[in-house]
C-alpha positions, -999 to +999 in steps of 0.1 A: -006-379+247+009-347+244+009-347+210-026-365+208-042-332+231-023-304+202-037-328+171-071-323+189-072-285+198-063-281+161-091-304+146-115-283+171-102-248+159-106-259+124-139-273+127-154-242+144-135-222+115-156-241+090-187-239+111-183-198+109-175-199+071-198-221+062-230-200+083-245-179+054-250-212+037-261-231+060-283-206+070-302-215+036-312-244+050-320-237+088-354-235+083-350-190+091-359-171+060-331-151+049-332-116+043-324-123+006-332-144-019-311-181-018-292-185-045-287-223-058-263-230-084-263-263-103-233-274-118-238-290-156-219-323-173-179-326-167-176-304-137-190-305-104-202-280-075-171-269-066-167-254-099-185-225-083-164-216-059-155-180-068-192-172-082-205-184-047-172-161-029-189-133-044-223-142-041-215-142-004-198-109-001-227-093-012-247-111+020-267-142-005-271-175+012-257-198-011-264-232-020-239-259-047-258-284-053-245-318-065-259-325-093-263-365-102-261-359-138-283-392-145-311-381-163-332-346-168-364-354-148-342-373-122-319-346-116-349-321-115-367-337-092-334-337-070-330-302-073-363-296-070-364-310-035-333-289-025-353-259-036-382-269-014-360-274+018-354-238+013-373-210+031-379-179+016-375-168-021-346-188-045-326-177-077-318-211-096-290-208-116-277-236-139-242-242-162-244-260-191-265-292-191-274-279-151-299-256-170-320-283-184-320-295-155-332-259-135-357-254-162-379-285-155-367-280-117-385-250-110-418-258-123-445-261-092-420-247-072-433-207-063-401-190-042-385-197-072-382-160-087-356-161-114-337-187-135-305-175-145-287-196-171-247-196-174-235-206-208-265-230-205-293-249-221-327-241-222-351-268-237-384-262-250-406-292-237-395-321-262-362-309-266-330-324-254-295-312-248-286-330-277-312-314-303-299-281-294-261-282-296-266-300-333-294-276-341-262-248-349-224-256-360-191-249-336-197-278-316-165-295-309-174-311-282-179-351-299-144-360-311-129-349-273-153-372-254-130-405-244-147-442-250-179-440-230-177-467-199-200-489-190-224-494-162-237-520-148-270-509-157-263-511-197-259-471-195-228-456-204-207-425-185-192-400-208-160-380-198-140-357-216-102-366-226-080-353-197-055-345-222-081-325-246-103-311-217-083-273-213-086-266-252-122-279-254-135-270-220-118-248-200-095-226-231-096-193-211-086-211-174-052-214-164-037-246-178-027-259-144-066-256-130-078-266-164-057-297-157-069-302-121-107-296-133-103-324-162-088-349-132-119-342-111-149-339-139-178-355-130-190-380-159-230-378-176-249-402-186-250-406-223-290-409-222-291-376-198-278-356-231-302-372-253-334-370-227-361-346-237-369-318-213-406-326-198-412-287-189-401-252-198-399-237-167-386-198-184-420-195-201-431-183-165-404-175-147-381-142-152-350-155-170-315-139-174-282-156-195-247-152-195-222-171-218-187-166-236-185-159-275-161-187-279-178-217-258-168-247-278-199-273-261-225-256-268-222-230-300-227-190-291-256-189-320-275-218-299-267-198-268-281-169-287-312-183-297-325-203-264-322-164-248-341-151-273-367-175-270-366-166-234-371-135-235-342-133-216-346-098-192-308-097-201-283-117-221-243-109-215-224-124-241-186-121-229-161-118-254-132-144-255-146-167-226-149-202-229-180-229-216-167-222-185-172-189-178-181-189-138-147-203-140-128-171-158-153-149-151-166-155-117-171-116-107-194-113-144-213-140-136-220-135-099-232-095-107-255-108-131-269-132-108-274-102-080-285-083-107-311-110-113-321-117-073-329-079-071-348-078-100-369-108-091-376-097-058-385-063-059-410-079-085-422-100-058-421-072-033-443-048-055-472-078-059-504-069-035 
């Protein structure tokens, strides 16, 4: 019993540990407005929320409410409407930020959806309505992506899951991230639907909404020049292009990543704030 009453105090002291850390964010979702804007980030194909860790660290130094949501990775429209209803849980004004296929999926997302002030996209796709994720990594060379993908598996459903060889995920991935986490990301990488990459985006969501991009010059997914291109199209308010970092770069860049996205939250709001 002894023992019993010790394993318990401990279990309590931890759990109010995680309630304390874990206030800011919740906070998002408390139904109180938050002094600043919320930021959501939406993790894209072969990773998963917690690939945001250090982005979100930072993010929360600097007094944001954060948000990583989990992103289903089944299809475009059904992903956006998922995030869409995260975004509408939230009170007060949101930055949606999206990695990789995660910015399709913030671009159709944000549509109808007012707080949200800025879209910032991290080495990320942005479709033009018709376009899928597909269209625009072929639409330039330096993709290496297709000859790393393992055989797809098979769903119940007749669909089909794509992951990335564990053994080939570091060089094509993650080439810039410690091999030991690049190892430990490839055993957790959360699997897309084949038919997600190929689904066209319904909206455009950075024709009207403020728009801001970050991505590495030697991403091997998607290539720079298409990088390069969707922010142009954007109009992107800024576009950093980080030399020698990889797809992942909230990964090995977290502190880059994260200023841009305060850089983006102040931008957009005091935008908002000027408005009559």
């Amino acid at each position: 019993m002894k023992n019993f009453s010790s394993l318990a105090r401990a279990f309590t002291a931890i759990g109010i540990l995680a309630l304390h850390l874990s206030a800011p964010a919740s906070a998002a979702t408390s139904g109180v407005r938050p002094a600043r804007p919320t930021v959501v980030l939406v993790h894209g194909a072969f990773a998963e929320s917690a690939s945001w860790n250090e982005v979100a660290r930072d993010l929360r130094a600097r007094s944001f409410p954060v948000v990583a949501a989990a992103n289903p990775l089944r299809g475009v429209k059904s992903d956006a409407d998922y995030v869409a209803a995260l975004v509408g849980s939230i009170p007060g004004p949101v930055v949606l930020v999206g990695h990789s296929y995660g910015g399709s999926v913030i671009s159709v997302a944000a549509v109808g959806k007012p707080n949200v002030q800025a879209l910032v996209f991290v080495a990320a796709f942005a479709p033009e309505v018709g376009e899928s994720a597909a269209d625009l990594s072929g639409k330039f060379p330096g993709s290496t992506l297709g000859p790393t993908l393992a055989a797809p598996v098979r769903l119940p459903d007749g669909g089909k899951d794509l992951y990335i060889q564990q053994e080939k995920f570091g060089q094509q991935f993650a080439e810039d991230v410690p091999p030991a986490v690049a190892q430990l990301m490839a055993v957790s990488q959360r699997p897309i639907a084949e038919s997600a990459l190929g689904e066209a985006a319904p909206a455009a969501a950075w024709k009207d909404v403020p728009s801001w991009f970050i991505y590495g010059d030697r991403d091997k997914n998607i290539p720079p020049a298409a990088l390069a291109f969707m922010a142009e199209r954007a109009k992107s308010m800024k576009t950093v292009v980080v030399k020698g970092a990889s797809h992942v770069v909230m990964i090995s860049r977290p502190k880059l990543v994260s200023r841009l996205i305060a850089e983006a939250a102040q931008a957009a709001d005091a935008v908002a704030t000027a408005k009559p």
